[in-house]
DSSP file (Angstrom, degrees, kcal/mol; ACC not computed):
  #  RESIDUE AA STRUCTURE BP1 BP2  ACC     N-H-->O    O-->H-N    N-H-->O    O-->H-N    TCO  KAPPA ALPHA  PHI   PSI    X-CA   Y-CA   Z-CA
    1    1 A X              0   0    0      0, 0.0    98,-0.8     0, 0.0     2,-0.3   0.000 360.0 360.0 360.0 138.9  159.3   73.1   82.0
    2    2 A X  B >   -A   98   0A   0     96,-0.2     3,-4.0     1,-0.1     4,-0.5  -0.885 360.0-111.6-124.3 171.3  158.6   73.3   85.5
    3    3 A X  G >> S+     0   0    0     94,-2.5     3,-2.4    -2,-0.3     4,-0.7   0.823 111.6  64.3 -27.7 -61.0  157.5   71.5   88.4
    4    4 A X  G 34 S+     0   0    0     91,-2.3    -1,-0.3     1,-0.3    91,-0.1   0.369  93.1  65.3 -52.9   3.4  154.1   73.6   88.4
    5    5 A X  G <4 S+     0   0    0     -3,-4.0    -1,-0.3    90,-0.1    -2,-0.2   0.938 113.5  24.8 -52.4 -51.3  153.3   72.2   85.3
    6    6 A X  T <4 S+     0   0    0     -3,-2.4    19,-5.0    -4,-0.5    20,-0.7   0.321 124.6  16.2 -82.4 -50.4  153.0   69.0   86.5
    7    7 A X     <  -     0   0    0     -4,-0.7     2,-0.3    17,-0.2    17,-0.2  -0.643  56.8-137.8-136.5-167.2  152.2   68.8   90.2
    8    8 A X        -     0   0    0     15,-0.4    15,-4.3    -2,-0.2     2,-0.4  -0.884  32.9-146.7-154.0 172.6  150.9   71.4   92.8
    9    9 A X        -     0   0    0     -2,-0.3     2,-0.3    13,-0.2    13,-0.2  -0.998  13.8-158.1-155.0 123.8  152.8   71.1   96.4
   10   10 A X        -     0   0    0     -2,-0.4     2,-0.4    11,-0.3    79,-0.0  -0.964  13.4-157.5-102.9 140.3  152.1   71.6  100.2
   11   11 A X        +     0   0    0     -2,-0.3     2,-0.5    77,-0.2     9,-0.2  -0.903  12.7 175.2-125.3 150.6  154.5   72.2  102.5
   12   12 A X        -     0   0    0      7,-3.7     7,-0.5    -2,-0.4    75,-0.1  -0.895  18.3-125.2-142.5 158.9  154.6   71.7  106.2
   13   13 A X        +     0   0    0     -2,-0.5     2,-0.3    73,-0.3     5,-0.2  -0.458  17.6 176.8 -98.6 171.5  157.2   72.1  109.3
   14   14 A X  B >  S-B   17   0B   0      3,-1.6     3,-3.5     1,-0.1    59,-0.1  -0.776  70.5 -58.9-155.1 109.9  158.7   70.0  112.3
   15   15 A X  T 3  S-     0   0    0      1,-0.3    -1,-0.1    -2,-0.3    61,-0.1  -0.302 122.0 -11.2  70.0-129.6  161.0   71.8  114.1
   16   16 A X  T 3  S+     0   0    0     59,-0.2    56,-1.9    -3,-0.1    57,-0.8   0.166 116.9  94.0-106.6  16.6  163.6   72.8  112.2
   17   17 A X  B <   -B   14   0B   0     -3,-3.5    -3,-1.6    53,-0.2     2,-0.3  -0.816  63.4-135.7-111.6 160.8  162.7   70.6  109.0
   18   18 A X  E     -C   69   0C   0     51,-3.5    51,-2.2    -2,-0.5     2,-0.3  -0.799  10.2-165.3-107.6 143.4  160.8   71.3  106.2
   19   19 A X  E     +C   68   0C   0     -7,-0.5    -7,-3.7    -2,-0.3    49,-0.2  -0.964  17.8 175.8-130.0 106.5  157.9   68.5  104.8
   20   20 A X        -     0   0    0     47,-1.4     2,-0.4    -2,-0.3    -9,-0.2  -0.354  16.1-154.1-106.3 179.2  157.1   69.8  101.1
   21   21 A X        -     0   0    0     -2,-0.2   -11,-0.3    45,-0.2     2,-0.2  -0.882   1.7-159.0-167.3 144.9  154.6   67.1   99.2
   22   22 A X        +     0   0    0     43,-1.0     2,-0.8    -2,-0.4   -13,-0.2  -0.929  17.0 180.0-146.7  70.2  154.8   67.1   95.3
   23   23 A X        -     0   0    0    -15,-4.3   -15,-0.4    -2,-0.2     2,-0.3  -0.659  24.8-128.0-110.5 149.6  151.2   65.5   93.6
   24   24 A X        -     0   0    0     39,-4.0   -17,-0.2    -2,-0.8     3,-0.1  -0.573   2.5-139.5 -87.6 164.0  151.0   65.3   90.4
   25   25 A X  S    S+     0   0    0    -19,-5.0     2,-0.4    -2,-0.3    -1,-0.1   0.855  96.9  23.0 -92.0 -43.0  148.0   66.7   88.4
   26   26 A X  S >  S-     0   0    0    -20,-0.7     3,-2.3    -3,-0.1    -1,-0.3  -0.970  77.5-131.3-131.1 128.3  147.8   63.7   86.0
   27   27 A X  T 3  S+     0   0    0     -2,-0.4     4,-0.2     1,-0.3    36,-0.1   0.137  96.5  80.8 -91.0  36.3  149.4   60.2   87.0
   28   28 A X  T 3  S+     0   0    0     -2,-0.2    -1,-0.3     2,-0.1     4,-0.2   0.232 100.5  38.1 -58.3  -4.8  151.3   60.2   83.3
   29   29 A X  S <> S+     0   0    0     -3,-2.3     4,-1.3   -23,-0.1    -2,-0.1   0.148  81.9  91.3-130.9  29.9  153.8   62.3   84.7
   30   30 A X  H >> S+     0   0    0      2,-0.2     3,-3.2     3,-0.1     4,-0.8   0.784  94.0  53.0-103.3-107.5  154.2   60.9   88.1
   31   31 A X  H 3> S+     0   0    0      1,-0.3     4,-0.9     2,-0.2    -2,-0.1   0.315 109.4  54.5  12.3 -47.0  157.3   58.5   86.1
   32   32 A X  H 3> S+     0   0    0     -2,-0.3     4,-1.3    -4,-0.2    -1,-0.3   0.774 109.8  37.8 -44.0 -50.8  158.7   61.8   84.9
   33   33 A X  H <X S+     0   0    0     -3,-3.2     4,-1.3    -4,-1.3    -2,-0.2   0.533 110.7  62.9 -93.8  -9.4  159.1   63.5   88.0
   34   34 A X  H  < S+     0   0    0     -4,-0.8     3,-0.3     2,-0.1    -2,-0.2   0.992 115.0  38.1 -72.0 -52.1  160.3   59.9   89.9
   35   35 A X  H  < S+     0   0    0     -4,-0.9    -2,-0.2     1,-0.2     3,-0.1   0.823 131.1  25.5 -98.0 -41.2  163.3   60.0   87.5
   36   36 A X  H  < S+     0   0    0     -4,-1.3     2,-0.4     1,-0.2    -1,-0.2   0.598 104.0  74.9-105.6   4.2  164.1   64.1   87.3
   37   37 A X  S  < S+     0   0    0     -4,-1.3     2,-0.2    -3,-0.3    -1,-0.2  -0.640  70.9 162.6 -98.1  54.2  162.8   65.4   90.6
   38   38 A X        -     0   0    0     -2,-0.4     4,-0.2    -3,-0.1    -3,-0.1  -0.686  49.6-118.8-100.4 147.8  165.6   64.0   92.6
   39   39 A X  S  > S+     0   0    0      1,-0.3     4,-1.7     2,-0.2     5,-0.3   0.669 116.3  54.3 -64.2 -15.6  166.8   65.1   96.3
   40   40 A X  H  > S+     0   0    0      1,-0.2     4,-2.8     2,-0.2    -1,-0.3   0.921 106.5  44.1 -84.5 -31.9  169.8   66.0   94.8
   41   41 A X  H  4 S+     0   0    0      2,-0.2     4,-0.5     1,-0.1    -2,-0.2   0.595 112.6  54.9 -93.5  25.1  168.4   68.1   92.5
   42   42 A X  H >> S+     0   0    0     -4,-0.2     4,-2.6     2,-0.1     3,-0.8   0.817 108.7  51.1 -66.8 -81.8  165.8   69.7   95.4
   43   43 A X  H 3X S+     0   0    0     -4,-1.7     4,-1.8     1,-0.2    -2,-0.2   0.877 104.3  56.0 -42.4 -44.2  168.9   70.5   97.5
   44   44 A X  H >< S+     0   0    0     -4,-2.8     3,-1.1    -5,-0.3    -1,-0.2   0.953 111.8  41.2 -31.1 -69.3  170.3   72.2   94.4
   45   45 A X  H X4 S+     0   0    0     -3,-0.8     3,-0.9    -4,-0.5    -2,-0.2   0.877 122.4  43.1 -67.0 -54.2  167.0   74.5   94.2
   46   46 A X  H >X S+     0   0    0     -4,-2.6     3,-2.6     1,-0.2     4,-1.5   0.608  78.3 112.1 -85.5  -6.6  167.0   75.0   98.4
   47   47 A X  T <<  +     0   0    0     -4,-1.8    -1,-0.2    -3,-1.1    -2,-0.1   0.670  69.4  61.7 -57.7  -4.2  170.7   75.5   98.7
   48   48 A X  T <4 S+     0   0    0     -3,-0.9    -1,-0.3     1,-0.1    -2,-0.1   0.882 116.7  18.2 -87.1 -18.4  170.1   78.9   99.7
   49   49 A X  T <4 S+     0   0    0     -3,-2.6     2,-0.3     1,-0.1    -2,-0.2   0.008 114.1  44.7-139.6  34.9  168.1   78.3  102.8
   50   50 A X     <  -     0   0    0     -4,-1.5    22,-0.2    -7,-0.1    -1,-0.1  -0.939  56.4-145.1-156.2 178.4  168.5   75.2  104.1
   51   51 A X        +     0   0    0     19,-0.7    20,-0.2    -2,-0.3    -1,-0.1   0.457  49.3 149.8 -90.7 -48.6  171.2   72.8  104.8
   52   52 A X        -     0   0    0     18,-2.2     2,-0.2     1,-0.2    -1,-0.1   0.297  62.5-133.2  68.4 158.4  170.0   69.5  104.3
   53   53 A X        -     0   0    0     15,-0.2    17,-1.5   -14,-0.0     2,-0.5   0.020  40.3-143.4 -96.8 167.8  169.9   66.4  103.6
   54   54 A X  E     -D   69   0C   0     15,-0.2     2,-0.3    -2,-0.2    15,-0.2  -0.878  10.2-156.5 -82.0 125.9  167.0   65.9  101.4
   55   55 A X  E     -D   68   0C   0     13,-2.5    13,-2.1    -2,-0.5     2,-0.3  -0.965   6.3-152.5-117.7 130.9  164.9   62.6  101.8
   56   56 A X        +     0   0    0     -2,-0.3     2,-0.4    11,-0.2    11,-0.2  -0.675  17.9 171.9-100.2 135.5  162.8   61.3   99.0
   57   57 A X        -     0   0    0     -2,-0.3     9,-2.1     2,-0.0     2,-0.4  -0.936  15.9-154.3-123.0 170.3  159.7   59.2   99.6
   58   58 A X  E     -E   65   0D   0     -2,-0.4     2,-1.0     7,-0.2     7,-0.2  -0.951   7.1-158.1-139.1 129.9  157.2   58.3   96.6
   59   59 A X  E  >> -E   64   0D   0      5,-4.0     5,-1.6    -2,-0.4     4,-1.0  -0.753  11.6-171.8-121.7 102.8  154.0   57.6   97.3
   60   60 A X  T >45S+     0   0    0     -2,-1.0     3,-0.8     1,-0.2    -1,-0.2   0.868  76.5  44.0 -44.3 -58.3  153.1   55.6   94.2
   61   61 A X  T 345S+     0   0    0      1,-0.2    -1,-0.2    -3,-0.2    -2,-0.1   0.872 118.5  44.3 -68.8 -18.1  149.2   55.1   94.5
   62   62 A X  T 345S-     0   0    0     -3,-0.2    -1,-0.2     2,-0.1    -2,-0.2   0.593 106.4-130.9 -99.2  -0.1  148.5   58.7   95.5
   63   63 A X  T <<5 +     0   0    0     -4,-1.0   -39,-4.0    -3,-0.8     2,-0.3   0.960  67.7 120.3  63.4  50.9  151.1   60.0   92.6
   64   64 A X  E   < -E   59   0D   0     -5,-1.6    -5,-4.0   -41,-0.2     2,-0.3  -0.880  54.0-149.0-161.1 148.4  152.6   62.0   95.0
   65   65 A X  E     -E   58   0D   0     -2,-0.3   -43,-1.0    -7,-0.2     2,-0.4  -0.997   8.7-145.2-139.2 137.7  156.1   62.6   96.6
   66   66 A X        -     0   0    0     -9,-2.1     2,-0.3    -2,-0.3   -45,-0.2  -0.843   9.8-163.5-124.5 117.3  157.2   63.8  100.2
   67   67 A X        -     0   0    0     -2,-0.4   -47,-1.4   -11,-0.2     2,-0.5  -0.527   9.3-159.9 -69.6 138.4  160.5   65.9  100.1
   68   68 A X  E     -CD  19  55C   0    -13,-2.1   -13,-2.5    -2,-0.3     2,-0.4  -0.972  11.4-172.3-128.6  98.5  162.0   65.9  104.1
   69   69 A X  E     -CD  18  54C   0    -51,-2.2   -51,-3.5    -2,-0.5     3,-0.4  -0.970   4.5-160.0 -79.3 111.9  164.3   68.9  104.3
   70   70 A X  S    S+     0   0    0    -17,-1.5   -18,-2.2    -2,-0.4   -19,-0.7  -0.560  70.1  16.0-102.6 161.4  166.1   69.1  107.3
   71   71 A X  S    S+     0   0    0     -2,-0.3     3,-0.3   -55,-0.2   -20,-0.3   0.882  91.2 122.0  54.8  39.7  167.8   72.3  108.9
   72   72 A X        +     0   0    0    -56,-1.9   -55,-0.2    -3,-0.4    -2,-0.1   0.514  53.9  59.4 -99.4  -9.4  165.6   74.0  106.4
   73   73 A X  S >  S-     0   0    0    -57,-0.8     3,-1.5   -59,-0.1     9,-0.3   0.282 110.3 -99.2-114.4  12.5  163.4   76.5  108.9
   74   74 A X  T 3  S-     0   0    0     -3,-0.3     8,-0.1     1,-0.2    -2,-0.1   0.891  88.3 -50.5  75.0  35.1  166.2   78.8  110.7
   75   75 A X  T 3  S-     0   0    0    -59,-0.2     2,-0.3     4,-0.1   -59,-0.2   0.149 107.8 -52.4  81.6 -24.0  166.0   76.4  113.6
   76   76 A X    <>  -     0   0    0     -3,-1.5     4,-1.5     1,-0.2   -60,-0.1  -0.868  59.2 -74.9 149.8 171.1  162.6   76.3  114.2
   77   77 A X  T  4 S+     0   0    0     -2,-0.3    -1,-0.2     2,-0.1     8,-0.1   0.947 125.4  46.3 -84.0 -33.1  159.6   78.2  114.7
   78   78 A X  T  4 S+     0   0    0      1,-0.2    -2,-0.1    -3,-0.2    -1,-0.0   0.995 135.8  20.3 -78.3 -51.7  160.4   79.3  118.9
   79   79 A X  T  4 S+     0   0    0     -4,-0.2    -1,-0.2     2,-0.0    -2,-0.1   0.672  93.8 102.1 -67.3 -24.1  164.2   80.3  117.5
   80   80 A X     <  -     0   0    0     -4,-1.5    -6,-0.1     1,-0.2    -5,-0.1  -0.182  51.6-161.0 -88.8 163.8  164.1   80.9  113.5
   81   81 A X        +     0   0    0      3,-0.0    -1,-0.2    -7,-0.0    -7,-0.1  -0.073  53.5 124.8 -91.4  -2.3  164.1   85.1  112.9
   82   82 A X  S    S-     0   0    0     -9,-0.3     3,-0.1    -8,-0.1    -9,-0.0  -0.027  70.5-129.3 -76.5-152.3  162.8   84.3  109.3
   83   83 A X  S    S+     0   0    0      1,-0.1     2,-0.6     0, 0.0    -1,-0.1   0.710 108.9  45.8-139.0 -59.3  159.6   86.1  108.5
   84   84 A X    >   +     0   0    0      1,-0.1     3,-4.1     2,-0.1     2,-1.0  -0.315  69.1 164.0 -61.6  33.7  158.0   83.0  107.3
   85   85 A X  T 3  S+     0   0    0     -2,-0.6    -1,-0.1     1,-0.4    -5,-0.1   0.370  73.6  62.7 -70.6  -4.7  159.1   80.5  110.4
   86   86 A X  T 3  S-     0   0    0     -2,-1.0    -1,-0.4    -3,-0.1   -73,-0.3   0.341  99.6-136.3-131.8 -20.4  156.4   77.9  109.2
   87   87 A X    X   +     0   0    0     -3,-4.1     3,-1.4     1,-0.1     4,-0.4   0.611  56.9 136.6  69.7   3.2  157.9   77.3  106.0
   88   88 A X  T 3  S+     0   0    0      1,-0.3     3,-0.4    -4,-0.2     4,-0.4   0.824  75.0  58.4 -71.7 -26.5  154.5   77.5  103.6
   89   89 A X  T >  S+     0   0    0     -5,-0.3     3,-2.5     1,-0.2     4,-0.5   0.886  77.9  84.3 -76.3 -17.0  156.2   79.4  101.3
   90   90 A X  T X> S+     0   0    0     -3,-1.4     3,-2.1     1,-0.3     4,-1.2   0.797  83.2  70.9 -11.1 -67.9  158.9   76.7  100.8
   91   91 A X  H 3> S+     0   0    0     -3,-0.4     4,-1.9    -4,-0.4    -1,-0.3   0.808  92.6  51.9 -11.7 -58.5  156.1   75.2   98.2
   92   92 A X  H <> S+     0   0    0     -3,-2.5     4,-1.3    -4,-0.4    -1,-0.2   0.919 105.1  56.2 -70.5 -31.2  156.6   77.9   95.7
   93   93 A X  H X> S+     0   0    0     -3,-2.1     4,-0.8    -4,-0.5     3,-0.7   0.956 113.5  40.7 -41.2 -60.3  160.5   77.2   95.8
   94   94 A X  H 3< S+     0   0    0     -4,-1.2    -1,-0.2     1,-0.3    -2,-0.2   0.589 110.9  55.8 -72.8 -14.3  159.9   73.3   94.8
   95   95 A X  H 3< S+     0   0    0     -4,-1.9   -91,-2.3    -3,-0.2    -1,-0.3   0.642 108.2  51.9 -96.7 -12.8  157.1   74.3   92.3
   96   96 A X  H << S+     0   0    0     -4,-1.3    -2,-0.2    -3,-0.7    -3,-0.1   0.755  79.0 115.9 -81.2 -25.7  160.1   76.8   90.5
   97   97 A X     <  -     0   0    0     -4,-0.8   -94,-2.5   -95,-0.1     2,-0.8  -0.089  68.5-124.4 -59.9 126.3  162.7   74.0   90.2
   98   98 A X  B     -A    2   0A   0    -96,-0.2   -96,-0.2   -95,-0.1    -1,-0.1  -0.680  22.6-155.1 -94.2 106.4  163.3   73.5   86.5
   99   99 A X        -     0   0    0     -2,-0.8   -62,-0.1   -98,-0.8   -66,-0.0  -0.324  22.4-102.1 -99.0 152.7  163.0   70.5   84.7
  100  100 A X        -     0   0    0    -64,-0.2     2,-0.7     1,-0.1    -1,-0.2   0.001  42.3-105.8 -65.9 165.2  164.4   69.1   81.6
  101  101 A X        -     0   0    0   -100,-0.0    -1,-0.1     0, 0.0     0, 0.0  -0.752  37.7-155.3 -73.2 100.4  162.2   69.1   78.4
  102  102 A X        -     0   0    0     -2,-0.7     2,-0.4     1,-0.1   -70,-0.0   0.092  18.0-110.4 -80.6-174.7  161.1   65.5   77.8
  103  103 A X        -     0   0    0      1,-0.0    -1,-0.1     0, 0.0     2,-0.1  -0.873  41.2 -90.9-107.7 147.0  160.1   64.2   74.3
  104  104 A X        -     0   0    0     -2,-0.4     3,-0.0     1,-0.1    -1,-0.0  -0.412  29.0-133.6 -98.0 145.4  156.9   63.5   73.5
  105  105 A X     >  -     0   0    0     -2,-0.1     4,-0.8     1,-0.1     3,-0.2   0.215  34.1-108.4 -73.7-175.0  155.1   60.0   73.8
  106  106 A X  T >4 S+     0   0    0      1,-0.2     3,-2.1     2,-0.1     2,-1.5   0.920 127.3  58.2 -92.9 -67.4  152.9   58.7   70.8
  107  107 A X  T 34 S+     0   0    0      1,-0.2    -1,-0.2     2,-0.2    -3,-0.0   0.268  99.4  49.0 -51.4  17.0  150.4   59.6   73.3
  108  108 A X  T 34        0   0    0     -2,-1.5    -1,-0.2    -3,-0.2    -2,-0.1   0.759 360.0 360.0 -91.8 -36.1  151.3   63.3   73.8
  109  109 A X    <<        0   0    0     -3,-2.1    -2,-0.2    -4,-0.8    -3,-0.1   0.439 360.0 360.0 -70.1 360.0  151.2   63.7   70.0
């Protein structure tokens, strides 16, 4: 299973940090992803282009999480060389991250 099962994700920049947003499609799994969608295992997934740290925040009524990557854009949009300086594609990164298989509720079945 992966994130994009689950949620669908915008991302947006400041400076040289990345602000990725995580909502879930259905608030049954919003409990799922608080407990296995963890900044460490974000930073895992981004350890190839950014730096970190990762900061978690949960926004409970909207079912919805915002990931804060810092040193995550190549510096920035006036310095970074990347081809993307904006970060949007970031999204697709956090929608690949793979998550364990849970077991199914009486209410899955």
């Amino acid at each position: 299973m992966r994130v994009y099962d689950l949620a669908h994700s915008r991302t947006g920049d400041k400076g040289n940090t990345a602000n990725i947003s995580v909502i879930c499609y259905q608030e049954k799994d919003w409990e799922f992803l608080q407990r296995e969608l963890t900044p460490e295992r974000v930073m895992e997934a981004f350890r190839h282009i950014a730096r970190g740290p990762v900061r978690r925040y949960e926004l409970r009524n909207l079912k919805a999480f915002n990931f804060v990557i810092d040193n995550a854009l190549g510096g920035g949009v006036t310095v970074s060389l990347a081809q993307d300086i904006h970060g949007k594609s970031l999204c697709s990164v956090m929608l690949g991250i793979e998550l364990p298989d849970r077991e199914p509720t009486a209410a899955l079945r």
